[in-house]
C-alpha positions in Angstrom: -24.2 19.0 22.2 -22.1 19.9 24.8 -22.2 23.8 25.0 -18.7 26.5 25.9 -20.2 27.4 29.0 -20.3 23.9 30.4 -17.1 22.7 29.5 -15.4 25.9 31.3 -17.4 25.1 34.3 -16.7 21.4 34.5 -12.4 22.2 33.8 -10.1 20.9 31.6 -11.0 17.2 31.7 -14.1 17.8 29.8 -12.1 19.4 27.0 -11.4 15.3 26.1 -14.6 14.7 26.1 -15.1 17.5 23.3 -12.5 16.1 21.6 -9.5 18.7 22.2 -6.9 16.0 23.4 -5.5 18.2 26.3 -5.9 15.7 29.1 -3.1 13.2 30.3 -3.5 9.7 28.3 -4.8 8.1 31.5 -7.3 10.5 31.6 -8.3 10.3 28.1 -7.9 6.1 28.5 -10.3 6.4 31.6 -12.3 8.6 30.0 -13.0 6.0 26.9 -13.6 3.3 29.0 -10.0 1.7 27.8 -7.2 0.8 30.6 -4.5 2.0 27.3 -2.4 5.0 28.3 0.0 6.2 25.8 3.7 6.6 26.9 6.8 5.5 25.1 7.3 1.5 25.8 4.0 1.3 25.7 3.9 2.8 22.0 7.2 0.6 21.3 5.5 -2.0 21.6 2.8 -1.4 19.3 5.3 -1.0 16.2 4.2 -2.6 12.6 0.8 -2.8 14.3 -2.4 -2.0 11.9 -4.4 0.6 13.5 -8.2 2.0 11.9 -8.2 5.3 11.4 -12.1 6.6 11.7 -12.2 9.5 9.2 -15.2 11.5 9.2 -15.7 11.4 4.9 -13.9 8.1 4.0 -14.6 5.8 7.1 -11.9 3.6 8.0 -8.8 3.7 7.1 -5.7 1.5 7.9 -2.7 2.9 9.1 0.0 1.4 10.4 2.8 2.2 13.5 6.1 2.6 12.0 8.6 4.3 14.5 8.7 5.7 18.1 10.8 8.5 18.0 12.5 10.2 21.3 12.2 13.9 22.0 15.3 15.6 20.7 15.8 18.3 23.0 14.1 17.8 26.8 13.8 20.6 29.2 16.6 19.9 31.9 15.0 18.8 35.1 11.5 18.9 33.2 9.3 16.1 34.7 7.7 15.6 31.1 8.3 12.6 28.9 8.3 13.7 25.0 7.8 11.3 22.0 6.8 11.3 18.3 4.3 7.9 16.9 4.9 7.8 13.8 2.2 6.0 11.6 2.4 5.3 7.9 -0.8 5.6 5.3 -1.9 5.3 1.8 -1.5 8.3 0.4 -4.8 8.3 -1.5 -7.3 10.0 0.7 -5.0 12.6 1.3 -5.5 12.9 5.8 -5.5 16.4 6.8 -4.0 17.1 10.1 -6.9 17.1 12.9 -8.0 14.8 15.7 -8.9 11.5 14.8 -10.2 8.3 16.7 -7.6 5.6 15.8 -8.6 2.4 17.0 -6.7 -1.5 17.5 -6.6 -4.4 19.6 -4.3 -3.1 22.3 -5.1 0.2 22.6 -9.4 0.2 22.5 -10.6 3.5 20.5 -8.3 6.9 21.3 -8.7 10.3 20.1 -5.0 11.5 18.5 -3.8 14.4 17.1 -2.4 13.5 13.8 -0.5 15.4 11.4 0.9 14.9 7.7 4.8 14.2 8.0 5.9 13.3 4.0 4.9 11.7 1.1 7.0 8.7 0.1 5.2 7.6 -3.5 2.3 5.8 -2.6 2.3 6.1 1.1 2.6 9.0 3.7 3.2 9.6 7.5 1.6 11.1 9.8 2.9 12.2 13.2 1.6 12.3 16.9 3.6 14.1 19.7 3.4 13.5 23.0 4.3 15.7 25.8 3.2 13.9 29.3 3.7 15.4 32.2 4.7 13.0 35.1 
């Protein structure tokens, strides 16, 4: 186990590694061995796609891309590219909002940050924004 101390010494790339999310997606996609970075087309691309969802009590679970939603407001002159993935899931495991390795085809294995959107009968949606800086 990776202790506090080293992960302050080695910066803020090995905060992926830990599982905290904060690096740019082609760090974190270099990091995992996977060529994948996440950025708007590239998520477009993915929509109606099944994607396993590796939860830590229930094992995998299949969600699904369902929308790729545009920042609404972006700083002016910001050099940052904001986006909401929206995935859909049964509702039954409930998935608490947390950092998850979601894995398909076209993207290899990536940790996300996922959190409950709504419940729509038998299904909900979970969220992941993104907030690259370019």
């Amino acid at each position: 186990m990776t202790s506090r101390r080293t992960l302050l010494k080695a910066g803020g790339g090995s905060l992926l590694v830990a599982g905290l999310g904060l690096a740019a997606p082609a760090v974190r996609a270099q990091a995992s061995g996977n060529a994948f970075g996440w950025n708007r087309a590239a998520a477009e691309g993915l929509l109606g796609q099944a994607f396993w969802l590796n939860h830590p009590e229930y094992r995998a679970l299949e969600i699904r891309l369902e929308a790729v939603e545009a920042a609404k407001l972006a700083p002016e002159g910001a050099e940052q590219l904001q986006f909401t993935v929206v995935f859909s899931a049964a509702a039954t495991p409930a998935i608490k909002a947390g950092t998850y390795e979601i894995e398909n085809e076209a993207t290899g294995r990536q940790l996300v940050f996922l959190q409950p959107a709504a419940r729509q009968g038998a299904r909900m949606t979970l969220r992941a924004d993104f907030n690259l800086h370019v």
